[in-house]
C-alpha positions as CSV (number, residue, x, y, z in Angstrom):
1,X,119.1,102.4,111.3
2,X,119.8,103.7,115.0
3,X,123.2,106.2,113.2
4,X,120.1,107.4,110.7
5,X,117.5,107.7,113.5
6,X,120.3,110.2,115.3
7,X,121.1,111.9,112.6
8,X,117.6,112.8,111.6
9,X,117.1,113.8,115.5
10,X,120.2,115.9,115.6
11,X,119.2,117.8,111.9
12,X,115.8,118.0,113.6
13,X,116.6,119.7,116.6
14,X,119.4,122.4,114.6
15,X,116.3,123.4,112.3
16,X,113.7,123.1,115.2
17,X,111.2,121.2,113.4
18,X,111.4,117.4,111.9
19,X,113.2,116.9,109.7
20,X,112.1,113.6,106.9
21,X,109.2,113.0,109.2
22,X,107.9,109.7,106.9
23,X,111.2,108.2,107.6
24,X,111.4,108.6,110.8
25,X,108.1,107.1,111.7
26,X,108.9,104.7,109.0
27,X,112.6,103.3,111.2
28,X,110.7,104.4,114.9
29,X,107.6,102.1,114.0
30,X,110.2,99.5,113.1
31,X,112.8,99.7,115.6
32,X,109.4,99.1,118.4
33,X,108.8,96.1,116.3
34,X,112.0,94.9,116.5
35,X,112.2,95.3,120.7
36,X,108.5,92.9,120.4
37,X,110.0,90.4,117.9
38,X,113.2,89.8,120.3
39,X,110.9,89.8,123.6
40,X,108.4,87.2,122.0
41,X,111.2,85.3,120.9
42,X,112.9,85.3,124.1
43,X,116.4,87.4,123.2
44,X,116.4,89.7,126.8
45,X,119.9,91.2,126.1
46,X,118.9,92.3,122.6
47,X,115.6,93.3,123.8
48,X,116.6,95.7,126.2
49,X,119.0,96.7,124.1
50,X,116.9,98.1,121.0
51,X,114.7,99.0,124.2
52,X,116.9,101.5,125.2
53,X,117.4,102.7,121.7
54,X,114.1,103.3,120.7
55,X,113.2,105.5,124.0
56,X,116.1,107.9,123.8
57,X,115.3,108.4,120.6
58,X,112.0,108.6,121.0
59,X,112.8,111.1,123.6
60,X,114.9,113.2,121.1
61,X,111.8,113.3,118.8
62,X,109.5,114.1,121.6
63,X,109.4,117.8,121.1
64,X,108.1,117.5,117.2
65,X,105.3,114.8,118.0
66,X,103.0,116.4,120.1
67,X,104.0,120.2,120.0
C-alpha cells in the first residue's frame, strides 16, 4: 500500500495534478485507520511507524487537496 501511495504521489507531482484521486483517498483513509487500530490496540512501534507514513505522504499530497 505505502510503494502504491508513493507512486501515485510521485506520478501526481510529474503531471501537477492527482493523479487516481479515489484510490488515493481510498489507501490514505485506510492507512489513518490503520495508525488508530495499532494505538487502541496498544502496538507503539507499529503505530508510529504507519504514523510516520501517513504524514509524509500526506504531505506529498498536500498540494492537490486544498489548492
Amino acid at each position: 500500500m505505502g510503494k502504491e501511495l508513493t507512486y501515485l504521489a510521485d506520478v501526481s507531482i510529474s503531471k501537477n495534478h492527482l493523479a487516481s484521486e479515489r484510490e488515493v483517498q481510498f489507501y490514505m483513509r485506510f492507512l489513518g485507520q490503520l495508525v488508530v487500530l495499532t494505538q487502541n490496540y496498544k502496538q507503539p512501534e507499529l503505530s508510529k511507524r504507519l504514523e510516520k507514513q501517513y504524514n509524509e505522504l500526506l504531505s506529498r499530497f498536500s498540494p492537490f487537496v486544498n489548492g
